[in-house]
C-alpha positions as CSV (number, residue, x, y, z in Angstrom):
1,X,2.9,-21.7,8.9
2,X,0.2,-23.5,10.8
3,X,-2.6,-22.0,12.7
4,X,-1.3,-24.8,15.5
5,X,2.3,-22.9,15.3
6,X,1.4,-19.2,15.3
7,X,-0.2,-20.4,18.6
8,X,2.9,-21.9,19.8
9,X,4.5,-18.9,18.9
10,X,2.3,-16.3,20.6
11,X,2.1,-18.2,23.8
12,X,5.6,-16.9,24.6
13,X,4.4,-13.4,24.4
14,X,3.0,-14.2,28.1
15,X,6.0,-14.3,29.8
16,X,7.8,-11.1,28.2
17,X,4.1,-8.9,28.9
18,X,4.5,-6.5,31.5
19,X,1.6,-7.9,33.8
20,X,-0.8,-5.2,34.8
21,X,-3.1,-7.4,37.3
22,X,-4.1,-10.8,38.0
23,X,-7.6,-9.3,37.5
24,X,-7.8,-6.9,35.2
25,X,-7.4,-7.1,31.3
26,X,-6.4,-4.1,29.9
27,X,-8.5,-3.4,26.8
28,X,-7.0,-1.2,23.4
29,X,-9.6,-0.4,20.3
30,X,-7.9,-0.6,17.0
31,X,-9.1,0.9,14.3
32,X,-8.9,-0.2,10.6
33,X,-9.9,0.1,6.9
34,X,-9.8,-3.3,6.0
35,X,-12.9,-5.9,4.8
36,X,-13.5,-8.9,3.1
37,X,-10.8,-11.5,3.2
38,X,-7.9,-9.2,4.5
39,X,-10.4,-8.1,7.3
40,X,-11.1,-11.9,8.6
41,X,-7.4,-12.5,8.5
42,X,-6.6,-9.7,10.2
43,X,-9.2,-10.5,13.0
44,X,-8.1,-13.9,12.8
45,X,-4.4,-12.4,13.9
46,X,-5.2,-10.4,16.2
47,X,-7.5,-13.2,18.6
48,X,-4.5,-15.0,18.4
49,X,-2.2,-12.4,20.1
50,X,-5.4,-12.0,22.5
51,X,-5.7,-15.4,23.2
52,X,-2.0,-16.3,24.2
53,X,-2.1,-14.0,27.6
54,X,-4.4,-12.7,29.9
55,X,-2.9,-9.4,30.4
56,X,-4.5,-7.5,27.3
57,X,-7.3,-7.6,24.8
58,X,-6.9,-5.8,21.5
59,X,-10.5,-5.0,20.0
60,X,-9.8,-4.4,16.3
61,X,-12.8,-2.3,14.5
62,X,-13.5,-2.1,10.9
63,X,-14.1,1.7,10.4
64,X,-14.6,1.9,6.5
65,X,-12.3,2.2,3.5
66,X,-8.5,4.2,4.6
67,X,-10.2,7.8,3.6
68,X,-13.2,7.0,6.1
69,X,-11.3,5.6,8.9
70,X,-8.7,8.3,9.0
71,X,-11.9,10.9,8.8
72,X,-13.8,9.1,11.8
73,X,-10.6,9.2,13.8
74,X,-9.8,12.7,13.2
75,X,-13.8,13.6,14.4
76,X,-13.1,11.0,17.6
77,X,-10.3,12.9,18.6
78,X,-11.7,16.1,18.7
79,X,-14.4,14.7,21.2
80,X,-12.1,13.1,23.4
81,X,-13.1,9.3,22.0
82,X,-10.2,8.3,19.9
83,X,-8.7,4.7,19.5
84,X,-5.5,3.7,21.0
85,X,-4.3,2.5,17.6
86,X,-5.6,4.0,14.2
87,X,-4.5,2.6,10.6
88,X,-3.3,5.3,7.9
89,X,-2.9,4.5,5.0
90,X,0.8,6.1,3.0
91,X,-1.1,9.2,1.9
92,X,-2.1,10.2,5.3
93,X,1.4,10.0,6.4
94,X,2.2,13.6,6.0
95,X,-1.1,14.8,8.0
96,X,-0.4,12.8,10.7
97,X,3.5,14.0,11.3
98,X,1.6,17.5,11.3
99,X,-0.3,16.5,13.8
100,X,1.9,16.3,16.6
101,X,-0.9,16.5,19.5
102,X,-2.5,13.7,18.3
103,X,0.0,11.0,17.7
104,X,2.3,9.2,20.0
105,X,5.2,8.4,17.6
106,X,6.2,4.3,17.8
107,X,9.9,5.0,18.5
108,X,9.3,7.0,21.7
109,X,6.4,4.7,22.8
110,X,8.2,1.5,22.2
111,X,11.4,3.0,24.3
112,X,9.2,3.9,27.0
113,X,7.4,0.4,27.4
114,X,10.6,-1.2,27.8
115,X,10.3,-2.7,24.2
116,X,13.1,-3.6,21.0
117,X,12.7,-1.5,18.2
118,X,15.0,-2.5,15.9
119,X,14.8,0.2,12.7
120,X,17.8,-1.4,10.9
121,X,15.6,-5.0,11.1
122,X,12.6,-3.5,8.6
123,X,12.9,-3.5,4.8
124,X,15.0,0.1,3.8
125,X,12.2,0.5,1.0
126,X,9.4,0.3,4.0
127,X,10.9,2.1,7.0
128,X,12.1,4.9,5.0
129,X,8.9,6.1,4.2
130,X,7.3,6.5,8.1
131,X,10.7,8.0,9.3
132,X,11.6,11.6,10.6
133,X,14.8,13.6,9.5
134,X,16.4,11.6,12.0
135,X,15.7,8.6,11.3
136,X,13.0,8.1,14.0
137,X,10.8,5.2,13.2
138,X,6.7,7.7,13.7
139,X,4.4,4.3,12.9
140,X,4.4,1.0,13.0
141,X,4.8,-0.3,9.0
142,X,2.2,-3.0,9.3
143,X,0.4,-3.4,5.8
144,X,2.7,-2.4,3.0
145,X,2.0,-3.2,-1.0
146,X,3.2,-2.4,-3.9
147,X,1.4,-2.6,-7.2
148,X,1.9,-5.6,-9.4
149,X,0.3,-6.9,-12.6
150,X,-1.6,-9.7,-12.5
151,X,-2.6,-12.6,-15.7
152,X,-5.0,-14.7,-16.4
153,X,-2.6,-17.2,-17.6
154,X,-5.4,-19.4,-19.2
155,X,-6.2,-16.4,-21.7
156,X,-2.9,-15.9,-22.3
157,X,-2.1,-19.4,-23.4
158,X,-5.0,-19.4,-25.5
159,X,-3.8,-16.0,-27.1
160,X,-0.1,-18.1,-27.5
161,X,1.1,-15.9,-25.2
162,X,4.0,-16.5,-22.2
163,X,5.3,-14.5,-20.0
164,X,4.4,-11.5,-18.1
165,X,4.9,-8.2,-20.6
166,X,7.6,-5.7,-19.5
167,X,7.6,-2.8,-21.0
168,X,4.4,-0.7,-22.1
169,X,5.1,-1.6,-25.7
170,X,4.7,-5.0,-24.9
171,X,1.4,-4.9,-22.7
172,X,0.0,-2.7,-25.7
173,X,0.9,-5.9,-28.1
174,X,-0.2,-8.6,-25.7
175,X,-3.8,-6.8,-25.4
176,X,-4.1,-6.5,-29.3
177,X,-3.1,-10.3,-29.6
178,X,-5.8,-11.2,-27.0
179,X,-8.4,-9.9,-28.7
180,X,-7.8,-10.8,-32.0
181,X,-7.3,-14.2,-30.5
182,X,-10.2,-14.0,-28.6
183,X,-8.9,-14.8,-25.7
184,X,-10.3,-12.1,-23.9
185,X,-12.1,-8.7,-24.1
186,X,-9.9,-6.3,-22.9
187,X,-6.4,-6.5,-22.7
188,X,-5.9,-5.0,-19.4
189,X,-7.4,-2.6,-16.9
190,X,-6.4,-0.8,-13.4
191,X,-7.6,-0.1,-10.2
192,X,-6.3,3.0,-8.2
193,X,-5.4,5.3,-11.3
194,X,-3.5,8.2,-9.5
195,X,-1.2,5.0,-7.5
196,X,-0.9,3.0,-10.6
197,X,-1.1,5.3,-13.4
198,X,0.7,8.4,-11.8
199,X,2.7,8.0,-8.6
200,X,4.3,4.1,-9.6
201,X,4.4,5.4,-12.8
202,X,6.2,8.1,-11.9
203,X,8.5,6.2,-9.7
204,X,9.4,3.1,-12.0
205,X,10.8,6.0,-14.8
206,X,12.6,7.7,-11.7
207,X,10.3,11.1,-12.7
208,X,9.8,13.5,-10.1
209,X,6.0,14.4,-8.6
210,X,7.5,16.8,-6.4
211,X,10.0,19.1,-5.6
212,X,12.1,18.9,-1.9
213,X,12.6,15.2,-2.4
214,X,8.9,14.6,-3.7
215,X,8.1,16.1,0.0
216,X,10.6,14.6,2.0
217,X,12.6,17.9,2.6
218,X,9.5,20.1,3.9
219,X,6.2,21.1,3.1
220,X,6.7,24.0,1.1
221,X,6.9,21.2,-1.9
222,X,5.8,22.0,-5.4
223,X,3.9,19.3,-7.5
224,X,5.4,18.7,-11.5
225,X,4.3,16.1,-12.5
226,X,3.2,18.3,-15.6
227,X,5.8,16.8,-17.5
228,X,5.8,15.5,-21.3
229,X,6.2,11.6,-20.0
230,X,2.7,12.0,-17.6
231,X,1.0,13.5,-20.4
232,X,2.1,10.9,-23.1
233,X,1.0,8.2,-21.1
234,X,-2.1,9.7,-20.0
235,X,-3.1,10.3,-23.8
236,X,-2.0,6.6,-24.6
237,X,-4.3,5.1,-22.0
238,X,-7.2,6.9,-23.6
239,X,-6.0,6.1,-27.0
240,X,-6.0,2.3,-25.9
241,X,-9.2,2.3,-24.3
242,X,-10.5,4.0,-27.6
243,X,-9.0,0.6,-29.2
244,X,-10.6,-1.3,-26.9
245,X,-7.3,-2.9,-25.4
246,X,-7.4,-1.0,-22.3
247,X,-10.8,-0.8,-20.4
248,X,-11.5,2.1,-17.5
249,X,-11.8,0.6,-14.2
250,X,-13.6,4.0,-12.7
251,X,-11.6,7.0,-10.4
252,X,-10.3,6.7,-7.0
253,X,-10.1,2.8,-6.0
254,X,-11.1,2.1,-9.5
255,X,-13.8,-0.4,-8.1
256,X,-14.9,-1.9,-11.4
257,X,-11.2,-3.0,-12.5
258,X,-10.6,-6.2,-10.4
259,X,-14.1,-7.9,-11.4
260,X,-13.6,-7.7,-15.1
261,X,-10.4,-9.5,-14.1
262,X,-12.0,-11.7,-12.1
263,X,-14.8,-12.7,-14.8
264,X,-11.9,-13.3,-17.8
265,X,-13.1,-10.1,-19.5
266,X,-9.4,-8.6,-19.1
267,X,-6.9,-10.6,-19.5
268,X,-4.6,-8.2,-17.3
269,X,-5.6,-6.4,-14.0
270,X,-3.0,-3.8,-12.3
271,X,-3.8,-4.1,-8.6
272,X,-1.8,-3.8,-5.4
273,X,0.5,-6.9,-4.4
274,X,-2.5,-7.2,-1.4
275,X,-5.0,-7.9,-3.8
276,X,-3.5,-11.3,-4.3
277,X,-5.8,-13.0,-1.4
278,X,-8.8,-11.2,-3.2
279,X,-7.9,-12.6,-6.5
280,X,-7.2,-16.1,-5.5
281,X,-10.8,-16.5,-3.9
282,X,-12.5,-14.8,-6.7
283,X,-10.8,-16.4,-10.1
284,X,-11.1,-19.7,-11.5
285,X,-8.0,-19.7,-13.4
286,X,-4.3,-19.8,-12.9
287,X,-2.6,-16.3,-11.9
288,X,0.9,-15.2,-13.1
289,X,2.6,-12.0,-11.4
290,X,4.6,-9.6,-13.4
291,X,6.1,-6.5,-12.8
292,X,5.0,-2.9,-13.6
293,X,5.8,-2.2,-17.1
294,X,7.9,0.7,-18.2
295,X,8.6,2.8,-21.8
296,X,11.6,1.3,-23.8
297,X,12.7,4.8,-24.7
298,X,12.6,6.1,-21.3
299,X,16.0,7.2,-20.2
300,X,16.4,5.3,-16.0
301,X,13.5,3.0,-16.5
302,X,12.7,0.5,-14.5
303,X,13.4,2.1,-11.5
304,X,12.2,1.1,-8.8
305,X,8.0,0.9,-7.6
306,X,6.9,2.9,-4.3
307,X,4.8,1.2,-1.5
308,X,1.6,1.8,-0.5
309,X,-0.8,-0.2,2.0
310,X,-1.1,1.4,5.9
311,X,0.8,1.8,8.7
312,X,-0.8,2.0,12.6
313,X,-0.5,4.9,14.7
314,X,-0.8,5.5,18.5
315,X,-3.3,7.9,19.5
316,X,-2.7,10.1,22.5
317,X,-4.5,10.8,25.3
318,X,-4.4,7.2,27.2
319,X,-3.0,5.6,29.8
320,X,0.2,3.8,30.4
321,X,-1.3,0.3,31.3
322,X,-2.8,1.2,28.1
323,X,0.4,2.1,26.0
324,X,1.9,-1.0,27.5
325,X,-0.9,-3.3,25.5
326,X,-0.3,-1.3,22.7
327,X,3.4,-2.0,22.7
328,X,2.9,-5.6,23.5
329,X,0.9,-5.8,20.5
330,X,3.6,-4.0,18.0
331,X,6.1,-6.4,19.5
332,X,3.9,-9.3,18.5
333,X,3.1,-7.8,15.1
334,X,6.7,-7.9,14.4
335,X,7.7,-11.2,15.1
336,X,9.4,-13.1,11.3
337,X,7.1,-15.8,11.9
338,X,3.7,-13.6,12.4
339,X,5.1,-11.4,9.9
340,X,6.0,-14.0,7.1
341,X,2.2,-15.7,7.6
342,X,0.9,-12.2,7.4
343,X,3.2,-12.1,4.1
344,X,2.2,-15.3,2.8
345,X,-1.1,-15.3,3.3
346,X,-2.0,-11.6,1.8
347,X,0.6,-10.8,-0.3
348,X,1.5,-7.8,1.5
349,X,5.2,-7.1,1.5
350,X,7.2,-8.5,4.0
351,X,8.1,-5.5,6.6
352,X,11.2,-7.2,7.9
353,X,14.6,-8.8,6.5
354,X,13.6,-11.5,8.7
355,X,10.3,-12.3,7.6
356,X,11.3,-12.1,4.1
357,X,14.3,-14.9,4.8
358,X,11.8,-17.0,6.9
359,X,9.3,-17.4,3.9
360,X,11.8,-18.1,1.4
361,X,13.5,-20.9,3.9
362,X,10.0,-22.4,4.2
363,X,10.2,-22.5,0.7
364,X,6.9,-20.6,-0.2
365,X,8.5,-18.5,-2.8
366,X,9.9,-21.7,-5.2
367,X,6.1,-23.2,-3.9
368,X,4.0,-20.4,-5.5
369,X,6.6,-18.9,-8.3
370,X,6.1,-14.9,-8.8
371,X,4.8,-14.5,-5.4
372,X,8.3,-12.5,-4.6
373,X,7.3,-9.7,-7.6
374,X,6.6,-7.0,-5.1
375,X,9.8,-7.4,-3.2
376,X,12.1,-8.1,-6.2
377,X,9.7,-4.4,-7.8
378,X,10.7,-2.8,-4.5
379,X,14.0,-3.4,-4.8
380,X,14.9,-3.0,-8.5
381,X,17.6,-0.6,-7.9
382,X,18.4,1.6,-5.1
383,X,15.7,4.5,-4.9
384,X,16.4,7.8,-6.0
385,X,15.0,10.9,-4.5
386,X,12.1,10.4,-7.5
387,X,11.4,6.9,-6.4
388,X,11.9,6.5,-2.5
389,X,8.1,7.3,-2.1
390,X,6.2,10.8,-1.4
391,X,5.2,12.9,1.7
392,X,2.9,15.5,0.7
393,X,0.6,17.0,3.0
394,X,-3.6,17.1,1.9
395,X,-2.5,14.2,-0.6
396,X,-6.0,12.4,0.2
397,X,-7.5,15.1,-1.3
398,X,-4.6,15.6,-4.1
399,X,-5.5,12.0,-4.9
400,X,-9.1,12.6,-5.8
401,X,-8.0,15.6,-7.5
402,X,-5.4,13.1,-10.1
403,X,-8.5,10.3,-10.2
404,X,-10.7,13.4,-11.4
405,X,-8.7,14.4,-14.0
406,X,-7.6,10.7,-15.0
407,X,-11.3,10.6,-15.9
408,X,-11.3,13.7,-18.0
409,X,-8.9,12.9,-20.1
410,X,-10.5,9.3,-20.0
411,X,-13.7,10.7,-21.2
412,X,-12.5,13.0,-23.8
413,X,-13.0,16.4,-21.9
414,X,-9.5,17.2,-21.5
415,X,-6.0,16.0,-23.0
416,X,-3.3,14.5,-21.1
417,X,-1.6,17.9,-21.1
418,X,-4.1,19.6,-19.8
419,X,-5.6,17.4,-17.5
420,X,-1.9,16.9,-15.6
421,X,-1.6,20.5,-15.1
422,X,-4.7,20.9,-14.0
423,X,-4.0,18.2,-11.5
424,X,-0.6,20.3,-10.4
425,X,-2.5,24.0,-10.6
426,X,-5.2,22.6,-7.9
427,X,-3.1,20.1,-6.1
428,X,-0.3,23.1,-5.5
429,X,-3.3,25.1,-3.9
430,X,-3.9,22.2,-1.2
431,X,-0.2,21.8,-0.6
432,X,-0.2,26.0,0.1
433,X,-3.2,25.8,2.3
434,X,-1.0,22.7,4.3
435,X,1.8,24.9,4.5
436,X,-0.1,27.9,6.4
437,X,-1.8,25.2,8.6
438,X,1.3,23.7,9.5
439,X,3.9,27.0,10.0
């Protein structure tokens, strides 16, 4: 869609806005956690929905990567100086439905501004995730990915390769024959080991992380992921990276990953479905899509893959010529065609059944072929109670916990064995110092 049409669009917001004043423009901050190209679209979006009425002005803020921005927000609240609309990203879900004081949950605000909210309209795999035990939609499901893998389809031709691997047997020989070839370096490499390598993992062989529903049934979950399939794979990553087919991309965001992509040195680059925009302005080669591979032997595999990306939040402690800009501003966010550009142009998954219909009648799917991977991953099969996502309080800091021991075993210091139960033994502590927090 054009810039010329989003316009078009937006201007109708002006006559559904609850006006305020013919003087005054009610001003919301927005924090967020996102930079580079998603950043400048983002902004991009949101002077749009500013600039088609006069009744509000959304001020978005870049705060620093998700950890950073959920930190500063949780400091600004204590002092009385918090946003009116904060981005989490999926692992903060959990804190934030602890923190009742704090948030203002999107189904209650929505009612109360006199706006539709429509939880039957979003994407099952999406909603599902930012719900309570009733259903209740808690935050508004703006940025969700999935990961995907991403080729070099240049190196792949030149290794007489076609065709995106499925299974992890597969991947393993596709590397080999891209080095020999010398098509490339590496085979592959990751970013974000404990989403990629762990929790996706996990999910796509429909293998529990958790107990209670991996944390949807209450907090007094149980991490066991200590299982023989976690532990195989983790000692079959270091075993490839000891080949040289697989190559490290670092802990936690795994920065290193996506420029060894980007400079042909692996082939193959795991990386969330968002990382598409990132990837097109940074490579100089065609990009095929392909799905997250799985183990042939592996009894229910492929499952399904588990989102991750952010949602946005309402803050308390404002005003309700505040809340009704905030409101305004979901309603706009939700809209098929601001959605479906959103879609298009980020590769972010497509929150609505409406969205996702618009961008396939514009044709962009049979334009840019494998651009629907992340939806079609999504929804492989329906999810189990292993695959619909997780919910586990402290998981920020569970995360970093999985990354460090992803590198032990990466580095030789520990086995895949010993390195998964380590994860549980010190990610089961966090969970029981949530629990007391939270009773």
């Amino acid at each position: 869609m054009s810039v010329r049409s989003l316009k078009g669009l937006a201007a109708g917001i002006a006559a559904a806005s609850l006006s305020l004043s013919a003087h005054a423009t009610v001003e919301v901050q927005w924090w967020h956690a996102m930079g580079g190209e998603l950043g400048e679209i983002l902004e991009g979006m949101t002077e749009e929905f500013n600039a088609a009425q006069d009744d509000y002005r959304v001020r978005p803020s870049y705060r620093g990567n998700y950890t950073e921005t959920m930190t500063g927000a949780i400091a600004a609240f204590r002092a009385g100086q918090q946003p009116h609309i904060l981005q989490v990203f999926e692992v903060g879900t959990g804190t934030m439905m602890a923190a009742e004081g704090a948030i203002y949950p999107i189904h209650e605000l929505m009612a109360e501004q006199g706006r539709a909210l429509d939880r039957d309209a979003f994407l099952p795999a999406v909603v599902g995730y930012y719900t309570d035990t009733d259903g209740n939609l808690l935050s508004f499901p703006f940025n969700s990915s999935t990961p995907i893998l991403y080729i070099n389809q240049d190196a792949f031709a030149a290794a007489g390769l076609n065709g995106a691997p499925e299974t992890w047997e597969a991947v393993v020989e596709a590397s080999r024959r891209l080095r020999e070839s010398g098509a490339a370096n590496c085979g592959f490499t990751t970013s974000w080991p404990s989403w990629v390598m762990l929790e996706n993992f996990s999910a796509m062989h429909d293998s529990p992380l958790g107990t209670l529903e991996n944390g949807f049934a209450g907090i007094e979950t149980e991490l066991v992921f200590d299982n023989d399939l976690v532990a195989r794979h983790w000692d079959n990553l270091k075993a490839w990276q000891d080949e040289g087919v697989f190559r490290w991309g670092g802990p936690g965001p795994g920065d290193d990953a996506a420029p060894m992509f980007y400079a042909g040195e692996c082939a193959m680059f795991f990386g969330s479905s968002a990382a598409r925009a990132g990837v097109l302005a940074n490579t100089d080669f065609p990009v095929d899509y392909g799905m997250l591979p799985y183990y042939a032997d592996a009894e229910g595999a492929p499952q399904n893959s588990i989102i991750g990306g952010a949602t946005l939040w309402a803050m308390q402690g404002h005003s309700d010529d505040e809340y009704a800009a905030v409101a305004a501003f979901f309603d706009y966010l939700s809209r098929p065609e601001v959605q479906a550009e959103w879609h298009q142009r980020t590769g972010y998954l497509p929150i609505t059944q409406a969205a996702w219909e618009l961008s396939e009648e514009q044709g962009f799917y049979a334009e840019h072929p494998g651009t629907d991977i992340s939806i079609r991953q999504m929804t492989l099969n329906p999810p189990t109670e292993h695959s619909k996502g997780l919910r586990f309080g402290n998981f920020v800091q569970i995360r970093d916990i999985i990354s460090e021991e992803l590198e032990a075993v990466m580095s030789g210091r520990k086995s895949g064995e010993q390195a998964s139960a380590d994860a549980v033994r010190r990610g089961n502590a966090l969970l029981r110092d949530f629990e007391a927090a939270n009773r």
